[in-house]
C-alpha positions in Angstrom: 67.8 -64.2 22.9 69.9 -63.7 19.8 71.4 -60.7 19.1 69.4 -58.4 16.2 71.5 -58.5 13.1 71.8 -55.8 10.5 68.3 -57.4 8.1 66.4 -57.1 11.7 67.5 -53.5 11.8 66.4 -52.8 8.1 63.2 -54.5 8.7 62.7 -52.5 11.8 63.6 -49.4 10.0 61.4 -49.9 6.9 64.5 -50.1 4.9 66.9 -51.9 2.7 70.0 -54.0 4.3 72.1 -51.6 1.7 70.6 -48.3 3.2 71.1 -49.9 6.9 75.4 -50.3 5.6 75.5 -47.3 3.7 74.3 -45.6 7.8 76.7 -47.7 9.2 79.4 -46.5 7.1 78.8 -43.0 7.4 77.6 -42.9 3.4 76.6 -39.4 1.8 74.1 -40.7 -0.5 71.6 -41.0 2.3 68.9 -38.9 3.8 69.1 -37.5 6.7 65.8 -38.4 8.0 66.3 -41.8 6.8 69.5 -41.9 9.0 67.3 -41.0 11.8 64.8 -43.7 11.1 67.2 -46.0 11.3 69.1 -44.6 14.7 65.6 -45.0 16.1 64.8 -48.4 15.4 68.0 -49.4 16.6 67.4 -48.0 19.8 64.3 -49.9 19.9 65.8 -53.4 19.2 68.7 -52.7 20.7 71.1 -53.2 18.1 75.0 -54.1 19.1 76.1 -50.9 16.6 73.4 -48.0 18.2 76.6 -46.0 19.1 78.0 -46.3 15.9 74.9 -45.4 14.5 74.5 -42.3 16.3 77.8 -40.9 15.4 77.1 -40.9 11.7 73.4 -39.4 12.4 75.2 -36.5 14.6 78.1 -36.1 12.2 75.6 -35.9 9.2 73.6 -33.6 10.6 73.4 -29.9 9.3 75.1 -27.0 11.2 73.8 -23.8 11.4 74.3 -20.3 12.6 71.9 -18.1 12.7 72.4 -14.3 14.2 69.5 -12.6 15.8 69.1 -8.6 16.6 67.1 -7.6 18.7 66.1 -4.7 21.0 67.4 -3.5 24.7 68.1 -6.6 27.2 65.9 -5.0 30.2 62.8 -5.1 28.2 61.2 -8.9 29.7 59.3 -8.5 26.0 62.9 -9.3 24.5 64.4 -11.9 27.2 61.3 -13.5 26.7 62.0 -14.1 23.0 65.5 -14.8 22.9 64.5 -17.6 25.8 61.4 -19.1 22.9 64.2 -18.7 20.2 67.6 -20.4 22.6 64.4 -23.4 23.1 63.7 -23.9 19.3 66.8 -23.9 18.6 67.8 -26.5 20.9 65.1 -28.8 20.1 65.4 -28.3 16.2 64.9 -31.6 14.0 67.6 -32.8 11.2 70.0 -29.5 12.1 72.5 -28.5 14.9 71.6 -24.6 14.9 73.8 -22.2 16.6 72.1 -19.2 17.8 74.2 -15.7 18.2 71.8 -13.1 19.9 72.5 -9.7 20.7 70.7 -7.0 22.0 70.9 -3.7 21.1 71.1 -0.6 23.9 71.6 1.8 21.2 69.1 2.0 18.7 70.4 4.0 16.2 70.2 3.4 12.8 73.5 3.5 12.2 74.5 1.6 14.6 71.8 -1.5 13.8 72.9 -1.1 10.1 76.4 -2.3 11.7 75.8 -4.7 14.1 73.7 -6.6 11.3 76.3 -6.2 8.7 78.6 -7.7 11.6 76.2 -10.4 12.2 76.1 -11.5 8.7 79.9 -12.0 8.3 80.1 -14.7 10.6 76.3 -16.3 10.3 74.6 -18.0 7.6 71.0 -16.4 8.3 70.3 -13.2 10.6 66.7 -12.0 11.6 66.2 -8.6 13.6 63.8 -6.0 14.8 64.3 -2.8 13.7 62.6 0.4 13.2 62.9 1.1 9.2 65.1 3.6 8.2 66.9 4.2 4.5 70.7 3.2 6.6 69.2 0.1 7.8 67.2 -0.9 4.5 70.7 -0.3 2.5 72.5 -2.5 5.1 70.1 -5.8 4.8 69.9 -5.4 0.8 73.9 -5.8 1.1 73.5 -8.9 3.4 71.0 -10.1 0.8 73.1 -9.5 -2.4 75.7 -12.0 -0.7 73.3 -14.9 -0.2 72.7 -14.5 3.0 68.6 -14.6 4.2 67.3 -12.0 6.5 63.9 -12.1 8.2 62.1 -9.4 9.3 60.9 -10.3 13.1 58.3 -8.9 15.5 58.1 -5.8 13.3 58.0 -6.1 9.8 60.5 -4.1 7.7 60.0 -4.2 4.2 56.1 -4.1 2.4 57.7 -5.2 -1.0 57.3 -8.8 0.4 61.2 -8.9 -0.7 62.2 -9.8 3.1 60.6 -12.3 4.6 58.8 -11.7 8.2 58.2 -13.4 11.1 55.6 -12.1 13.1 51.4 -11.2 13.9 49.1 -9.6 11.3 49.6 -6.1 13.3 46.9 -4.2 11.3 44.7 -7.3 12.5 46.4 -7.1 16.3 44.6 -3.2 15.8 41.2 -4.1 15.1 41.0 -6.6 17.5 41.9 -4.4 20.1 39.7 -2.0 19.2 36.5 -4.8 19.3 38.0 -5.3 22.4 37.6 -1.4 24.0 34.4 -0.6 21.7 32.8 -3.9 23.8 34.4 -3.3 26.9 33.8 0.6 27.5 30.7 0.9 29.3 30.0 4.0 26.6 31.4 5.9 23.9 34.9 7.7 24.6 38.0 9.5 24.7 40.5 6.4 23.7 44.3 7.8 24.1 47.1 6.4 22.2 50.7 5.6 22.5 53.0 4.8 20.5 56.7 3.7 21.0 58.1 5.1 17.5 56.3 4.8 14.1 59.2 3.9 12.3 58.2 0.3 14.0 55.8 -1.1 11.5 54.3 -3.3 13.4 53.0 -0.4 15.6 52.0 1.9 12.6 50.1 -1.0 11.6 48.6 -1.6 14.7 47.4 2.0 15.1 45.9 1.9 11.6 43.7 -1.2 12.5 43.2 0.2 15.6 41.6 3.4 13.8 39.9 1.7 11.0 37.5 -0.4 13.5 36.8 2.6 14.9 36.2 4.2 11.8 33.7 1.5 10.8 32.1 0.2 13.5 32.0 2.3 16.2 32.5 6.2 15.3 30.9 7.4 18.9 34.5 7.0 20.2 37.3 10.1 20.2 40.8 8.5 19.5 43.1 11.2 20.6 46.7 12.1 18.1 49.2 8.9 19.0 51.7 10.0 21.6 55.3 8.4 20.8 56.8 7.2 24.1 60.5 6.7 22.5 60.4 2.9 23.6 61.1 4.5 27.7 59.3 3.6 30.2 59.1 6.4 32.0 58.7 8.3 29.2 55.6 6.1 28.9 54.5 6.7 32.4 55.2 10.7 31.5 52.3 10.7 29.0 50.1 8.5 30.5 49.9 10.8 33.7 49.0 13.7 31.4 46.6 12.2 29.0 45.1 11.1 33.0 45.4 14.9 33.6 44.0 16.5 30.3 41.4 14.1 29.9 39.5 12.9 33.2 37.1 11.7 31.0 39.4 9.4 29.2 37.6 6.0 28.6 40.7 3.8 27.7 44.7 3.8 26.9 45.9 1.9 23.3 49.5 1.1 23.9 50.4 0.4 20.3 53.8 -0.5 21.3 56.6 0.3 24.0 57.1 1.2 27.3 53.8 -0.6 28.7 55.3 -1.1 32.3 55.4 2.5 32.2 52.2 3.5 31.5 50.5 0.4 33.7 52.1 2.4 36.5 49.9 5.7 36.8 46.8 3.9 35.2 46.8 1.3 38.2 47.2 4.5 40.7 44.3 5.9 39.0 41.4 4.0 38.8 39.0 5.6 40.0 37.8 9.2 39.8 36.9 11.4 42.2 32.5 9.9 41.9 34.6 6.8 41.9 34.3 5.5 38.7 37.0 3.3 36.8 38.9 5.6 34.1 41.0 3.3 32.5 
């Protein structure tokens, strides 16, 4: 069999000899997904100059850094999505995207107003998930000023729609869950809350949806005041052992947002009362 020549490889390719040289030759003027059109039809005719051709594609192609923030590293919630992100990242078409995650123990807002503006002097995009706070809104609006995009993720941080967001419809992640207990619970209710911190969007907005189904469609139920479980687990576990204790007749447990191993802990101890009823 005769060796495929350069017009084989254009034809293969969909392309023009000139665009297959101006590949070969490591030319600006060419797109980069043309580039990879043409790396892939040489690897399917197996053309003499595939390794050439693969050194201009990867030499071509884009490289990124992007910095991520996001919340303590023994939360599974968070190793989970720094795993998802390390994956995307890796398989990412047309770029080479270097990922910089870090997670932050303290989760002050001083100290996430600096380790973003850290981030961002070294990366070319940053995302994070933060509880909003005037230090922290001050920090991203510098990062901003200079160019530099910031994404709001998991929780959204600005309702001005001047930072974009990556994440659920939280006030619809609230009214589903309520559907949810309002067709689950056997009959009308206590319904305790908690709440990780309400500086968290995403949570606020959950616990608004969460009330406004209610509100609407099924006013039978009592939703107790939201108690804020500081993100700890055993914090968590703390109030969900004395919502258990005030309220034997509590007919279900909205975790808006953190420490949910904590409070799954007492609840699965508890399930039953003492006519042997489920509580929660």
């Amino acid at each position: 069999m005769r060796r495929p020549t350069i017009p084989d490889l254009a034809e293969a390719a969909g392309v023009s000899v000139a665009t297959v040289n101006r590949v070969l030759s490591g030319a600006a003027n060419v797109r980069q997904a043309t580039r990879e059109r043409v790396e892939m039809a040489a690897r399917d005719i197996s053309f003499y100059g595939l390794g050439s051709i693969q050194a201009r594609v990867a030499a071509a192609r884009p490289r990124l850094r992007f910095g991520v923030l996001l919340l303590q590293p023994h939360r599974p919630f968070y190793k989970n999505v720094a795993r998802g992100l390390e994956q995307a990242a890796a398989t990412a078409a047309g770029a080479d995207v270097e990922l910089r995650i870090e997670f932050l123990e303290d989760l002050s807002p001083h100290n996430v107003a600096a380790r973003a503006l850290a981030l961002a002097r070294d990366c070319q995009a940053i995302c994070l998930t933060s509880a909003v706070h005037p230090l922290v809104t001050e920090a991203l609006e510098q990062i901003q000023a200079t160019g530099i995009p910031v994404f709001a993720l998991i929780s959204q941080i600005s309702v001005t729609g001047q930072m974009s967001y990556v994440g659920l419809d939280n006030w619809k992640v609230g009214r589903t869950s309520a559907w949810a207990f309002a067709n689950i619970c056997k009959a009308p209710g206590k319904i305790g809350i908690l709440m990780g911190n309400p500086r968290y969007r995403n949570q606020e907005m959950n616990e608004a949806g969460f009330r406004s189904y209610f509100r609407e469609s099924a006013p039978d139920f009592v939703l107790l005041e939201p108690l804020s479980t500081f993100e700890s687990a055993a914090v968590a576990q703390e109030m969900t052992e004395r919502l258990l204790t005030d309220h034997p007749d509590l007919a279900g447990l909205y975790i808006s947002g953190g420490g949910i191993s904590g409070a799954c802990c007492p609840a699965s101890k508890r399930q039953g009362g003492h006519d042997g009823r489920r509580r929660l």
